[in-house]
MILO-193622 format. One line per field, with one value per residue (C-alpha): chain; x, y, z; residue in three letters; residue number from 1. Coordinates in pm, 1 decimal. Layout:
REM residues N
chaine	c(A/...)
east	c(X/...)
north	c(Y/...)
up	c(Z/...)
residu	c(ALA/...)
num	c(NUM/...)
END
This chain:
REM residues 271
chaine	c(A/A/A/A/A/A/A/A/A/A/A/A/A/A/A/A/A/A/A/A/A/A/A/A/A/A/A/A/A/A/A/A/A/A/A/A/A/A/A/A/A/A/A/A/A/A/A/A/A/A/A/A/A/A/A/A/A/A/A/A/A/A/A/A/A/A/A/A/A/A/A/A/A/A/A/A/A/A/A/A/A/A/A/A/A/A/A/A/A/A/A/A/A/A/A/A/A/A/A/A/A/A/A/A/A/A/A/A/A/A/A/A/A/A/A/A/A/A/A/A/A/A/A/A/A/A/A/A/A/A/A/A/A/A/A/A/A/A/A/A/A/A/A/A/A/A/A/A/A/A/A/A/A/A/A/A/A/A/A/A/A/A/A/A/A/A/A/A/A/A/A/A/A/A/A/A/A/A/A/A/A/A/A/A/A/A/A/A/A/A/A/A/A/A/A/A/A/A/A/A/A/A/A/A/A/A/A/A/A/A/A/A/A/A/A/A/A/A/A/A/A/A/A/A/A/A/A/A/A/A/A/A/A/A/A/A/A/A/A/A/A/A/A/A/A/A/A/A/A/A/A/A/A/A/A/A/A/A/A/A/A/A/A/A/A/A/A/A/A/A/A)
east	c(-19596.7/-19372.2/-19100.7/-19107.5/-18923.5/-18629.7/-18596.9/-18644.3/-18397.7/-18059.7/-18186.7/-18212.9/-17879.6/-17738.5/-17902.4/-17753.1/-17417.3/-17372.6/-17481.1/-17150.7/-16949.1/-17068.6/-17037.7/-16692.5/-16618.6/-16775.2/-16498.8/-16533.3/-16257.3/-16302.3/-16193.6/-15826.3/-15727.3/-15647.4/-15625.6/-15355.4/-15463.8/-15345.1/-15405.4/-15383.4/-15368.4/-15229.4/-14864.9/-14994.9/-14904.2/-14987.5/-14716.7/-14731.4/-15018.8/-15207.0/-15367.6/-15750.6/-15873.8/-16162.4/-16558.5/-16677.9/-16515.1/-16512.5/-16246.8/-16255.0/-16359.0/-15995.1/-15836.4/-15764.8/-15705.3/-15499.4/-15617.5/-15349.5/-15432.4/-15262.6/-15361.0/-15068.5/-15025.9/-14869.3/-14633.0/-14501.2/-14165.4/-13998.3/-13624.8/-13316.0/-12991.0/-12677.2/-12529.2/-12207.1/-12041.4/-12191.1/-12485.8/-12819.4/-13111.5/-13478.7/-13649.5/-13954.2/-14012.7/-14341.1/-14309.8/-14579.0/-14529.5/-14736.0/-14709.4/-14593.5/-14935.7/-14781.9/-14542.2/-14812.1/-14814.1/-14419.0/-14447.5/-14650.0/-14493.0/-14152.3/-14233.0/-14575.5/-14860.3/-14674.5/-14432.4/-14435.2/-14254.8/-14026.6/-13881.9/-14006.1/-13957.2/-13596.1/-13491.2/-13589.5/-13483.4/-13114.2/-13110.3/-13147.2/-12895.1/-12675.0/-12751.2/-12810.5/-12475.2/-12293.5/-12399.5/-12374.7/-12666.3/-12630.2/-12700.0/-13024.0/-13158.4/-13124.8/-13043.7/-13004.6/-13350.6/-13457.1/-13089.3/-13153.6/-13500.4/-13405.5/-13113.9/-13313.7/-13622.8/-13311.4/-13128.3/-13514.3/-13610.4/-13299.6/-13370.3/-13725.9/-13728.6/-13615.7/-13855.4/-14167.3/-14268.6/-14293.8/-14180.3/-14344.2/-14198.4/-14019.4/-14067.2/-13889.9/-14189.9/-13959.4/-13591.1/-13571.6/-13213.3/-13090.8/-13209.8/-12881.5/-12734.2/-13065.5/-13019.0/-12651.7/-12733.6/-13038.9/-12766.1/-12525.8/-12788.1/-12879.3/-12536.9/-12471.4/-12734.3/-12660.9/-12311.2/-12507.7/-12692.6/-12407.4/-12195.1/-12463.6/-12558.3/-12130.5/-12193.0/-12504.9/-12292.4/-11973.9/-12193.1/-12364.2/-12077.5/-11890.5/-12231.7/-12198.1/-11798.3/-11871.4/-12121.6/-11913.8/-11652.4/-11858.0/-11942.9/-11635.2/-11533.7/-11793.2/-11722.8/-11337.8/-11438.9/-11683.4/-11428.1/-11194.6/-11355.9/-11533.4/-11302.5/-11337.8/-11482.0/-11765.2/-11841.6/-11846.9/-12092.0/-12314.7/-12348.8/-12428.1/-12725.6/-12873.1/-12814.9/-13046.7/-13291.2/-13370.7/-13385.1/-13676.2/-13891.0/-14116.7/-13953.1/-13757.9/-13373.0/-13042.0/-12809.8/-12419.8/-12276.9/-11930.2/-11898.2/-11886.5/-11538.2/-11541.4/-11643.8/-11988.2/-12286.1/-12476.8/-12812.7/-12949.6/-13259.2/-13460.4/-13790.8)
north	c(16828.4/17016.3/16805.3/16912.1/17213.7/17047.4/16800.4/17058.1/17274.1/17039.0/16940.2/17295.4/17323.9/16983.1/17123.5/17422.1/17278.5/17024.2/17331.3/17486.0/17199.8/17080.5/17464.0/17446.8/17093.0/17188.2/17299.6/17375.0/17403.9/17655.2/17600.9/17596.7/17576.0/17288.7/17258.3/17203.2/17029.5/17112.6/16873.8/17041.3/16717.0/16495.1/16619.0/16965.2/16995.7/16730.5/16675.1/16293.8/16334.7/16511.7/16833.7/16866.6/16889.2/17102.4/17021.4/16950.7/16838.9/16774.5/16784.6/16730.7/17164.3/17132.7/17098.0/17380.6/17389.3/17684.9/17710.0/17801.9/17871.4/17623.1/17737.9/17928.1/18283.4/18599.5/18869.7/19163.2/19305.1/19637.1/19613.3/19864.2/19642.1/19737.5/19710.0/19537.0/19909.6/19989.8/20250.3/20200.4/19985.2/19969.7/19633.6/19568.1/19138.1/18906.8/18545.4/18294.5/18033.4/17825.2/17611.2/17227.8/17040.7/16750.7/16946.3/17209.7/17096.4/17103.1/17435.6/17581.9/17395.3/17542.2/17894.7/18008.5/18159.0/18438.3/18203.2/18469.4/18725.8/18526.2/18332.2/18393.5/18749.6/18776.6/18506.8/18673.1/19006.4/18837.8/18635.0/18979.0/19147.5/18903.4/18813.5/19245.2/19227.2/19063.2/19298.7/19584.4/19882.3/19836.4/19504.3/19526.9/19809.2/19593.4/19216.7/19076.6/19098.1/18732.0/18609.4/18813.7/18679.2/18315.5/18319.0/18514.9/18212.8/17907.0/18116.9/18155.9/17812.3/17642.5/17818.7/17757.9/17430.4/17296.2/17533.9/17339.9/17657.9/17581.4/17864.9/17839.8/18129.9/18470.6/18761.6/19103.7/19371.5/19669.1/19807.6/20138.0/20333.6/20697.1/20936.7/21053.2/20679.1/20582.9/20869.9/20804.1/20416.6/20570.6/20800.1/20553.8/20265.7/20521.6/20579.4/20216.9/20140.1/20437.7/20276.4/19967.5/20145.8/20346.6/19990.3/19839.7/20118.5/20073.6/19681.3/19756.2/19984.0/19801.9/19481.9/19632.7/19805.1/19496.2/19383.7/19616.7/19553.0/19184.0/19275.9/19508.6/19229.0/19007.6/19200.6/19293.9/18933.4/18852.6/19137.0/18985.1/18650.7/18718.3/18957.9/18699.0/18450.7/18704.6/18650.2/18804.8/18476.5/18440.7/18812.4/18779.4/18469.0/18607.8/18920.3/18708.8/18542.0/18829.1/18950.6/18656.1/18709.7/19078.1/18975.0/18755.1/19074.7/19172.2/19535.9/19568.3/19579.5/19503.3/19272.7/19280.4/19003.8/19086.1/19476.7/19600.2/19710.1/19416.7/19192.3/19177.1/19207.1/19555.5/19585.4/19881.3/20010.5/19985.5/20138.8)
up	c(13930.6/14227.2/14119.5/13705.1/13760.5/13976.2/13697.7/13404.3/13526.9/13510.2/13179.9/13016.2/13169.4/13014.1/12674.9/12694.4/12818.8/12493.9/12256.0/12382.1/12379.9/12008.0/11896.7/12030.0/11863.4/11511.9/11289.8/10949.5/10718.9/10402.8/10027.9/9964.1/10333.1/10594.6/10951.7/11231.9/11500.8/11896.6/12088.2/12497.2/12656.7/12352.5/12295.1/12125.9/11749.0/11579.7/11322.1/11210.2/11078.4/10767.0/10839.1/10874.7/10494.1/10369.3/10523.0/10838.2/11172.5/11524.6/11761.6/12122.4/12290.5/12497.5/12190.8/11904.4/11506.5/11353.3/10970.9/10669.3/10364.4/10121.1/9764.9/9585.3/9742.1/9637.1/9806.5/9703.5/9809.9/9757.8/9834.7/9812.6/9686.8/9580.6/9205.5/9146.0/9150.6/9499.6/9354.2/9499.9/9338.7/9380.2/9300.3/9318.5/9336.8/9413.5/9477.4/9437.7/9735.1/9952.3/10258.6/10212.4/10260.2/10440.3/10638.0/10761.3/11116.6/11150.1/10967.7/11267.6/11529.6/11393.4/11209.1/11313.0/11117.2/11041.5/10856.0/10558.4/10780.0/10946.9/10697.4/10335.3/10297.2/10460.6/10217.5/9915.3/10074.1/10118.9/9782.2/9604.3/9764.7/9677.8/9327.5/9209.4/9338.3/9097.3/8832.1/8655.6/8680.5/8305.5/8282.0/8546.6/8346.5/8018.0/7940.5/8227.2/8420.5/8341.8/8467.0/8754.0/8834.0/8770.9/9023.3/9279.0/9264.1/9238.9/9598.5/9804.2/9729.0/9808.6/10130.0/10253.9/10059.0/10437.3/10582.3/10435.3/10209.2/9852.3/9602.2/9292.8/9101.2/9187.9/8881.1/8871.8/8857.3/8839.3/8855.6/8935.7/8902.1/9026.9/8740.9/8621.3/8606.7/8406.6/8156.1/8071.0/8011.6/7805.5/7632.7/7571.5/7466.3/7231.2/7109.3/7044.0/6839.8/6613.4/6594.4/6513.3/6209.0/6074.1/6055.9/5922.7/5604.9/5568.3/5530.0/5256.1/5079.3/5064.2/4948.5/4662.7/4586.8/4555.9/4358.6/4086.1/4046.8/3998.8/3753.3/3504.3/3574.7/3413.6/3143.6/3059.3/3061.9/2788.6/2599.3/2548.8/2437.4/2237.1/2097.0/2082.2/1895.1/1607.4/1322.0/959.7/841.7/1136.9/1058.1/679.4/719.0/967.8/712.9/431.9/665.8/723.4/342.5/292.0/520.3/414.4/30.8/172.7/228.6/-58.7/-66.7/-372.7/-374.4/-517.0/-385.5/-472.3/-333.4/-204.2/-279.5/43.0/146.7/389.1/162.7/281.7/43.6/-53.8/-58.4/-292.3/-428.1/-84.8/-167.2)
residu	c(UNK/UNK/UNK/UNK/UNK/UNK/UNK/UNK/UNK/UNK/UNK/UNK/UNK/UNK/UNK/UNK/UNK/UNK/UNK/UNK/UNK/UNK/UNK/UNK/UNK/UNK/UNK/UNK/UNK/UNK/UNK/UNK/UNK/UNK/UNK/UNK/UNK/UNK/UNK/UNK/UNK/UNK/UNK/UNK/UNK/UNK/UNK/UNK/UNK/UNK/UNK/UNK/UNK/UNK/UNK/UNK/UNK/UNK/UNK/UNK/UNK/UNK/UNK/UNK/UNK/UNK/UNK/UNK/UNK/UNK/UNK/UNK/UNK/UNK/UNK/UNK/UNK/UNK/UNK/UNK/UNK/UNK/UNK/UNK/UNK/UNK/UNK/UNK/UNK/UNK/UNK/UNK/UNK/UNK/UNK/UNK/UNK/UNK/UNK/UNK/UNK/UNK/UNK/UNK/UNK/UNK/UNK/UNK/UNK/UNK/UNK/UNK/UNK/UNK/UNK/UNK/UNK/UNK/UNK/UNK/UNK/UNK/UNK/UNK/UNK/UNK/UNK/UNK/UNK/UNK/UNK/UNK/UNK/UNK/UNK/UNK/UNK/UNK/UNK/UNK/UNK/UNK/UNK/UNK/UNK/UNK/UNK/UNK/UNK/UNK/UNK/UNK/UNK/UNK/UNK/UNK/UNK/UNK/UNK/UNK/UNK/UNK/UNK/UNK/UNK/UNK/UNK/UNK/UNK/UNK/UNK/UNK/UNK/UNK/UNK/UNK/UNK/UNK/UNK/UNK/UNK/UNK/UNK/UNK/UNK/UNK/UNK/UNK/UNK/UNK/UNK/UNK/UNK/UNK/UNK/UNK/UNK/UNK/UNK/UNK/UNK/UNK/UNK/UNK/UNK/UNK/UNK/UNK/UNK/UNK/UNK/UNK/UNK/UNK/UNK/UNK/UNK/UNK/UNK/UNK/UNK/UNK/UNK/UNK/UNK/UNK/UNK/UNK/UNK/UNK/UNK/UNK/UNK/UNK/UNK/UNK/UNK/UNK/UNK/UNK/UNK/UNK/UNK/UNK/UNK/UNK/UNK/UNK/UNK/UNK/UNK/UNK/UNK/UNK/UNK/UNK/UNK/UNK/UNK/UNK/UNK/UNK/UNK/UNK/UNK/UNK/UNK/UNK/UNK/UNK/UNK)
num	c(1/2/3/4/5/6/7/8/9/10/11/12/13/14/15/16/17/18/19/20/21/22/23/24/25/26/27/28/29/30/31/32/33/34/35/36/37/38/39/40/41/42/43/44/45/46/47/48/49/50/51/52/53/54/55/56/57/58/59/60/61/62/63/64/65/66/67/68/69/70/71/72/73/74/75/76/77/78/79/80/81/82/83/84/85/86/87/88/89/90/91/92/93/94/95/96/97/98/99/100/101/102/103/104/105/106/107/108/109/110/111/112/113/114/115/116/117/118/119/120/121/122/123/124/125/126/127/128/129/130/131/132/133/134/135/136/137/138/139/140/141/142/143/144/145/146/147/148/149/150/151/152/153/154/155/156/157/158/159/160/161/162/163/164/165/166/167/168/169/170/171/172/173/174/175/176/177/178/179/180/181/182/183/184/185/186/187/188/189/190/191/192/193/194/195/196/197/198/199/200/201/202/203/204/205/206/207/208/209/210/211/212/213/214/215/216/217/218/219/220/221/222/223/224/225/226/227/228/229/230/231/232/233/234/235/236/237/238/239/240/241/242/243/244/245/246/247/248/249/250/251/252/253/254/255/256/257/258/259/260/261/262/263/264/265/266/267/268/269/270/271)
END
């Protein structure tokens, strides 16, 4: 019995010691994230092979894991560029990215967790500067924004492609140009698309102008021939036809055949 609490004593401490050790070897690795392993007495970064995936895990307590976040991620960047014409821009940009899965332990060896300010953002920042550049503050403000964004996404990804980030899309949120140059694009934007109309109500015109002239062209045209071929005889005929028909009708009348001046019938006595 004297010797229970000599024995006791080491063991609470053994206890107590693995507790530590497995608290500090228990890793657990979220949704949408993975783990780097360090290994202190192994080489460090462990970079041929794949990161620590999601669940449950134990590592040796010398050794440490650094978790990323893998799923897609967005950033948002506000940047001041310059126009083709030197005049200052505002654009405001997000780019989806995330880290190369397979690559994620070269990625911190190399870049670091803060792999988003060290490389991603400077390489959009510099692609942007150098595509706004090759236009016009015109053609930001209005046709040109989905040229604009495509280039800017093609220039970052070439980029960090080697840098074992994967861009998934860059958009354009905003462009945002000095007042007055906005309100004489505005004015002139305006101004062309009244041009527009007024060419366009010239065009109508013109066409059903050109309508109605084909038309009495037309007319005219049957109006000749017919002319042309109505001879005496035709006309005499037709006349007697229609003599014919009327004597048909139970009204009563007189018919002279051939006492009209033109030779055509009378008809008399209609009552």
């Amino acid at each position: 019995m004297d010797r229970l609490p000599k024995i006791a004593l080491p063991l609470v401490f053994a206890i107590i010691l693995g507790i530590v050790l497995i608290s500090k070897s228990a890793i657990t690795i979220g949704s949408g994230e993975a783990g780097v392993l360090y290994k202190t007495f192994g080489g460090g970064v462990v970079t041929d092979e794949s990161p620590l995936g999601e669940g449950f895990h134990i590592v040796a307590p010398w050794n440490k894991v650094y978790i990323y976040e893998v799923r897609q991620q967005e950033v948002f960047e506000k940047m001041n560029v310059l126009s083709s014409n030197g005049l200052d821009i505002k654009l405001d940009g997000s780019a989806w990215f995330q880290p190369k899965y397979k690559d994620l332990g070269k990625l911190h060896q190399e870049k670091g967790e803060d792999y988003v300010q060290r490389v991603l953002l400077p390489t959009i920042r510099s692609a942007a500067r150098s595509v706004v550049g090759r236009y016009t503050p015109e053609q930001l403000y209005s046709s040109k924004r989905d040229a604009i964004q495509a280039e800017i996404f093609e220039e970052t990804k070439r980029i960090v492609d080697d840098e074992y980030i994967q861009l998934n899309e860059f958009l354009v949120r905003d462009v945002t140009l000095p007042p007055t140059i906005k309100d004489a694009i505005e004015r002139k934007l305006k101004q062309e698309q009244e041009s527009l109309e007024y060419e366009f109500r010239l065009v109508t015109a013109e066409k059903e102008a050109q309508k109605v002239r084909i038309e009495a062209q037309g007319k005219a045209d049957a109006n000749r021939i017919l002319s042309a071929s109505l001879t005496d005889k035709i006309l005499q005929d037709k006349g007697i036809d229609a003599t014919l028909e009327l004597s048909k009708s139970p009204n009563a009348k007189v018919v002279v055949v051939g006492s009209g001046g033109d030779g055509l019938p009378l008809i008399l006595g209609n009552n």
